[in-house]
N, C-alpha and C positions, 0 to 999 in steps of 0.2 A: 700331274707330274709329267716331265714331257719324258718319252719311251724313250729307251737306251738300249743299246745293240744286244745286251742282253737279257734284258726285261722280255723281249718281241715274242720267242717260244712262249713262257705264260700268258702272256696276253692274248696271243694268238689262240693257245689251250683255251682259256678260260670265254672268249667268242667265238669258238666253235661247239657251246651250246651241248657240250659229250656230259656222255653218264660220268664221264672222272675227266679231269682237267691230265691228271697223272700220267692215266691210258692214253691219251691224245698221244704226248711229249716221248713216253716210250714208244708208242708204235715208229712215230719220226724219228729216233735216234737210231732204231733198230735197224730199220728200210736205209738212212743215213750211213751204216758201219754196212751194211751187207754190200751197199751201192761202192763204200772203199775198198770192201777186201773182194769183190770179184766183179765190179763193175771195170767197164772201157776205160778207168786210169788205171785199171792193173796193177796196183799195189800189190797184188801177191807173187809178182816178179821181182820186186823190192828186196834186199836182205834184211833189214830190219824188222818188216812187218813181216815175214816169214820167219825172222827168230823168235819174233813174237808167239803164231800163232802155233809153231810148233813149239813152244815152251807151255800153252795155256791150254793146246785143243781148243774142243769144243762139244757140247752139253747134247745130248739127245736130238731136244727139238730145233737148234740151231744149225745141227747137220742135217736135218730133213729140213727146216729152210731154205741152209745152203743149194742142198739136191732143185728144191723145186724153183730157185736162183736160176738158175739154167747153162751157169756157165761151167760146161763139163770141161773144159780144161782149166781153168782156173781152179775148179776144184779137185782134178788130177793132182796140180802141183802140190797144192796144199797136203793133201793127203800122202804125196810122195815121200814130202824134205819130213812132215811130221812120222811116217810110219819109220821115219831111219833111224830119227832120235827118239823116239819112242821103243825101240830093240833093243838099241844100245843101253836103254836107259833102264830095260824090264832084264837085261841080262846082267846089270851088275847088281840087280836086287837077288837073281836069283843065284848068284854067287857070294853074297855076304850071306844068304838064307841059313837059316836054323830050324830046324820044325819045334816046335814046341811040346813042355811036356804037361800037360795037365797032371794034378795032385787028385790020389784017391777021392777025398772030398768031390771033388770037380765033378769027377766022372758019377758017383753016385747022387750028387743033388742034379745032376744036367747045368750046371752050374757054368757059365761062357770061361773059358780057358782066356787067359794073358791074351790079351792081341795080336791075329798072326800078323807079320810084317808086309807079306806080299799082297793080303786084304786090305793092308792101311796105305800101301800105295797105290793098289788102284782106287782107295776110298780118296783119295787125293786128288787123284785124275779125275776122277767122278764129277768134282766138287769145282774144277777149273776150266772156265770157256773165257775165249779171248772175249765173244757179244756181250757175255754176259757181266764180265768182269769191267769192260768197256760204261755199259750201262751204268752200275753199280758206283762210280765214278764221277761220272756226268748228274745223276741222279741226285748225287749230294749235291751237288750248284746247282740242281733247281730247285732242290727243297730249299737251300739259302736263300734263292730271288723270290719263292712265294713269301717267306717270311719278312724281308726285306721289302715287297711291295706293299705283302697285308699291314707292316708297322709305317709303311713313306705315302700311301698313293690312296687317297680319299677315294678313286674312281675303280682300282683295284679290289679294296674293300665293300664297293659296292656289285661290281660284276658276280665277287665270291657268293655275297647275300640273297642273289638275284640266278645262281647257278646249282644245280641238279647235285653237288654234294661230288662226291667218290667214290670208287667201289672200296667196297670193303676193304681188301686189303691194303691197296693205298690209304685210307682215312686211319689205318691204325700208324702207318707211318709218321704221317702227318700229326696223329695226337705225340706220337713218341719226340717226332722232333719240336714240337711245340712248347713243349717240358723245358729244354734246354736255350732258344733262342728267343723266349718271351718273357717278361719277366710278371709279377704277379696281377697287376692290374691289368696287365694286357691281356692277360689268361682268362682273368675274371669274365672280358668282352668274348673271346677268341672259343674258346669250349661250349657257352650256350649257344651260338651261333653256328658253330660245326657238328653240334646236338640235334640242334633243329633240323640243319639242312639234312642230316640222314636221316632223323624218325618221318621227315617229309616225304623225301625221295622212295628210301625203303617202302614205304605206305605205296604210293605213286606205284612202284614197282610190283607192288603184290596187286595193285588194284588192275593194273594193266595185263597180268600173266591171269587172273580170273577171269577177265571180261576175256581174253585169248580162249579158254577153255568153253566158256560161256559161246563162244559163237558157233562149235560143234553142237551145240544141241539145233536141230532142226529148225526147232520155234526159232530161233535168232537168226536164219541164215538171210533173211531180207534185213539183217539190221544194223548198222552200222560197225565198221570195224574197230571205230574211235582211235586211241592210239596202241591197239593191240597187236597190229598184225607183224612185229618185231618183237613183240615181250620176251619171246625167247633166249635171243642172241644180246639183247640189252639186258634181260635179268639174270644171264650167265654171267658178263661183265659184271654186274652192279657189286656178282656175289665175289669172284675171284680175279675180276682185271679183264684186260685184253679184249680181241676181236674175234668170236667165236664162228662170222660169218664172214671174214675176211675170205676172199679170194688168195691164192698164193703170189705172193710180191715176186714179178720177175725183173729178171735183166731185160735195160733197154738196150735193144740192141740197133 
């Protein structure tokens, strides 16, 4: 099947040989959006992408990404235009505010009282980053192009058969979306085949974190490392995603 402009990120995923094709495509999207919002095109001098990112924030680890981004004024401003509509925003909550009254009942079982309101706005806040929301996004059109290639491209179905599987919590994505964009014979093929590639891998992965502990015993220290001397940081992904040895992504500057 000949590649198309947007086929190229899976492809590229799936020949890079990674413990998840998934993790590949998120680390580049992510490095992608941080390179927008505070790289040298400056987008967060922009109005738009600043009404954005002060309408979305942004999540925990995203703002310690930003931080170790390096662009401290870029992330001055951000933080500027968002801490204004952010005040504006937490004082007219705390102006429609009510306290709430818990009923006898409540108080004697310890029983959670009606939802307070100024906990469900920031459980809101909590819940909203521009990266993330970004990703979340984009993520859905590559789950379409793997299904789209694993049903068109003889050579894509074969790289998938010939690759390391997922980490876990992508593969559960991937069975979830499988359900809906395959219809049953395709399922039939598609499920023992994504079966295998994890009870493989998985195996592969414990076998590699053993031989890892196996080289601390003494007797083994003449003996070879095989493919252990990363088990760690590979069997962290396999189990939850990402790059556990990643270096921090900075600005070029």
């Amino acid at each position: 099947m000949k590649e198309k402009l947007y086929t190229i990120p899976l492809n590229d995923a799936m020949n890079a040989e990674d413990e998840c094709p998934f993790c590949y495509i998120e680390r580049n999207v992510e490095q992608d959006i941080l390179d927008y919002v505070l790289g040298s095109c400056a987008s967060y001098m922009e109005g738009d992408t600043r009404e954005a990112t002060d309408k979305a924030g942004f999540c925990r680890m995203h703002y310690k990404k930003m931080y170790d981004y390096g662009n401290t004024l870029g992330n001055g401003w951000i933080l500027k235009t968002h801490y204004k509509k952010l005040i504006a925003e937490m004082k007219g909550q705390f102006a429609r505010f009510t306290p709430g009254k818990a009923t006898l009942k409540e108080r004697l079982t310890g029983k959670e009282a009606k939802a307070n309101p100024i906990a469900e706005w920031v459980a809101r806040k909590e819940e909203s980053c521009y990266i993330c929301d970004y990703f979340k996004s984009e993520y859905a059109r590559y789950m379409d192009t793997f299904f789209y290639l694993y049903k068109n491209d003889e050579a894509f179905r074969q790289k998938l058969s010939d690759s390391k599987g997922f980490c876990l919590h992508h593969f559960g994505d991937v069975c979830r979306n499988a359900d809906s964009r395959l219809n049953e014979r395709e399922k039939g093929v598609f499920f023992p085949l994504v079966f295998r590639l994890m009870e493989e891998n998985m195996e592969r992965m414990s076998q590699d974190v053993d031989w890892l502990i196996e080289k601390f015993d003494y007797r083994n220290k003449d003996a070879d490392w095989k493919n252990s001397q990363d088990a760690v940081q590979r069997g962290m992904q396999k189990l939850k995603g990402g790059y556990p040895a990643d270096p921090a992504y900075k600005m070029n500057k």
